[in-house]
C-alpha positions in Angstrom: 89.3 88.9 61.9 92.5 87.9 60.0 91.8 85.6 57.1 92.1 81.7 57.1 95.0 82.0 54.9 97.3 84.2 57.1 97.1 81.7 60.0 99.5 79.1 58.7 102.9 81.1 58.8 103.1 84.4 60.1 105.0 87.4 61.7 103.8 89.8 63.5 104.5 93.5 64.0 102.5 95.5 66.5 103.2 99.0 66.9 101.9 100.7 70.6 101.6 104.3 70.6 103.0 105.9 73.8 103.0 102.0 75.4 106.0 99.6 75.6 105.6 96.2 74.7 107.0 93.0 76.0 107.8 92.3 72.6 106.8 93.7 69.0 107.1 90.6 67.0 104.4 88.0 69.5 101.3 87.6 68.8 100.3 88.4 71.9 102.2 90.9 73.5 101.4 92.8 77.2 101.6 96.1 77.0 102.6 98.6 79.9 101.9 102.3 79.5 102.8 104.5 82.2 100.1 107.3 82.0 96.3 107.5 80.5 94.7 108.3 77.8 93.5 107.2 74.1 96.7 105.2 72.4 96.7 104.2 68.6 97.4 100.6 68.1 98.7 99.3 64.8 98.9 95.6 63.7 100.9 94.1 60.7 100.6 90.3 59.9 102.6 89.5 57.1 102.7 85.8 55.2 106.1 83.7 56.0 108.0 83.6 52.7 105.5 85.8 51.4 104.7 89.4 50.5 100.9 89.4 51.7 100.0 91.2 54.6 97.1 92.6 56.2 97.0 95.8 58.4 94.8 96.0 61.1 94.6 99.5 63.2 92.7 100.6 66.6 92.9 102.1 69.8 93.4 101.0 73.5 91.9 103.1 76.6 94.3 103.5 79.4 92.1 104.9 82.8 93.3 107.0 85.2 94.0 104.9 88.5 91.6 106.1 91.7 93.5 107.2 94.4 93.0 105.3 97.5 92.8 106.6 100.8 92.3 104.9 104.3 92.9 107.7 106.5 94.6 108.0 109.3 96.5 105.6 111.4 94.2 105.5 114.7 94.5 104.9 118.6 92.0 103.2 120.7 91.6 101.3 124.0 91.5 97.3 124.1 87.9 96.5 124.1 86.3 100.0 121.9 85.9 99.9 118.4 86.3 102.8 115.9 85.2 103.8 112.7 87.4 102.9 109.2 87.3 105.2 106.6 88.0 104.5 102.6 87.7 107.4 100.0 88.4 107.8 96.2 86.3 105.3 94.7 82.6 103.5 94.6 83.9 100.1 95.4 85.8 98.8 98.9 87.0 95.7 100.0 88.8 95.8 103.2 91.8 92.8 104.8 91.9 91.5 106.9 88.7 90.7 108.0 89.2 89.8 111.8 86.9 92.6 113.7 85.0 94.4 110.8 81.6 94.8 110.8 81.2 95.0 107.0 84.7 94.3 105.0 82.5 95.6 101.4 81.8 99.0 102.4 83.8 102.5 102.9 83.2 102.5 106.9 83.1 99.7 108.4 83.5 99.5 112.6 86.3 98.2 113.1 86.6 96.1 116.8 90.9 94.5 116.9 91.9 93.0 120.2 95.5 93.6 119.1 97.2 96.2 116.9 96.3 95.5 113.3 97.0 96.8 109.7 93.9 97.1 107.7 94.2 97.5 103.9 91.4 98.8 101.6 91.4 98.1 97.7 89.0 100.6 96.5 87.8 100.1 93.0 86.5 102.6 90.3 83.6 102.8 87.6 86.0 101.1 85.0 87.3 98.7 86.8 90.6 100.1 87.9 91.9 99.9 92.1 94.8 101.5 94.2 95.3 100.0 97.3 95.8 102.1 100.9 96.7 100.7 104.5 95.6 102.4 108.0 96.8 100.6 111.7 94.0 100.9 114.4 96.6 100.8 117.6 95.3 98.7 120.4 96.5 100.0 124.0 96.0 97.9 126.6 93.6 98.8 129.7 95.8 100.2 132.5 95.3 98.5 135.9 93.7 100.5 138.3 93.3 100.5 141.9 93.6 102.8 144.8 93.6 102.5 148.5 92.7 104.7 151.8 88.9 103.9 151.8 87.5 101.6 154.5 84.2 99.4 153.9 82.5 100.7 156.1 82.3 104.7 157.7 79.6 106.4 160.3 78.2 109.5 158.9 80.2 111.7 161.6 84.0 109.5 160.8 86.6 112.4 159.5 87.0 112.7 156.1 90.2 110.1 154.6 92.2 110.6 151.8 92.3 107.9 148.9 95.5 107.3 146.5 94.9 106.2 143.1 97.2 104.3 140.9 98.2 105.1 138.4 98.3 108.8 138.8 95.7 111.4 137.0 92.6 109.6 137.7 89.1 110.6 139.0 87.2 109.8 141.7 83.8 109.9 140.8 81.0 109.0 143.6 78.8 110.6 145.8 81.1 112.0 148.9 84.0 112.6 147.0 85.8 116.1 146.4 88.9 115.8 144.9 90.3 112.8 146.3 89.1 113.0 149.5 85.9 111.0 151.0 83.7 112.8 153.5 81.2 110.3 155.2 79.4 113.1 156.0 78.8 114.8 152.8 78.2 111.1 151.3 75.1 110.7 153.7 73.5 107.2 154.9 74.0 104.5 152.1 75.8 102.1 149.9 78.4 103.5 147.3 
């Protein structure tokens, strides 16, 4: 604590090991110091008009910044959800929150119904947070349909041949090889 008496009229003259301040000569300058570590700090108040001074000296912590990291952008179909995942810290706070499940923790589900950024700020034991962004794509359905296949078939009808659209589907029923649809094979009953 400086004494009663230096308060009146003043200068000041910091001195920042290894940091750069806005100014020297304020009484309250900001600092910036571009890597971490333990930094001597050195304070001189000298009386206006006077010789009296007082000297004041300590230190200032810089931490280490974590190192965020939101993974890779993803791809998924309009209506799934997939998994977010944060590393390189022990706090997370996700943005936006539109379609998380839990914005406050490292994975949250994450369900868009349209391409979206998320950005994670993870935080570290002292304090300090790096920011990372993923983009969970959202692809829209694709239309599907196909045609050949009648309502109704007798068990002993000829096989028929069904088209899908788009191409590179799969038929999957009971009856079907390929894409062709054999009553016979399919037997009595509704598919």
């Amino acid at each position: 604590m400086l004494e009663d008496s230096f308060l009146p009229g003043r200068a000041w003259l910091w001195t920042f090991n290894g940091g750069t301040p806005s100014s020297s000569t304020n009484q309250n300058p900001i600092v910036t110091y571009n890597s971490s570590g333990i930094f001597d700090v050195k304070l001189v108040v000298t009386k206006v008009g006077g010789s009296d001074s007082l000297t004041k000296s300590g230190y200032i912590t810089v931490n280490s910044l974590p190192s965020a990291n939101a993974g890779a952008d993803i791809s998924i179909c309009l209506g799934s959800n997939t998994n977010l995942s944060a590393s390189g810290g022990t706090g997370y706070s996700w943005s936006p929150l539109v379609g998380l499940s839990n914005p406050n923790i490292s994975n949250p589900t994450a369900s868009p119904t349209s391409t979206t950024t998320y950005t994670v700020t993870v935080t570290d034991g002292n304090g300090c947070s790096d920011i990372d962004s993923v983009t969970v794509i959202v692809n829209p359905l694709p239309s599907v349909s196909f045609s050949g296949l009648n309502t109704t078939y007798c068990e002993n009808d000829p096989p028929v041949i069904l088209i899908g659209s788009p191409s590179g589907g799969v038929f999957n029923v009971t009856g079907i090889s390929g894409n062709q649809f054999d009553p016979f094979v399919a037997g009595i009953g509704t598919y």
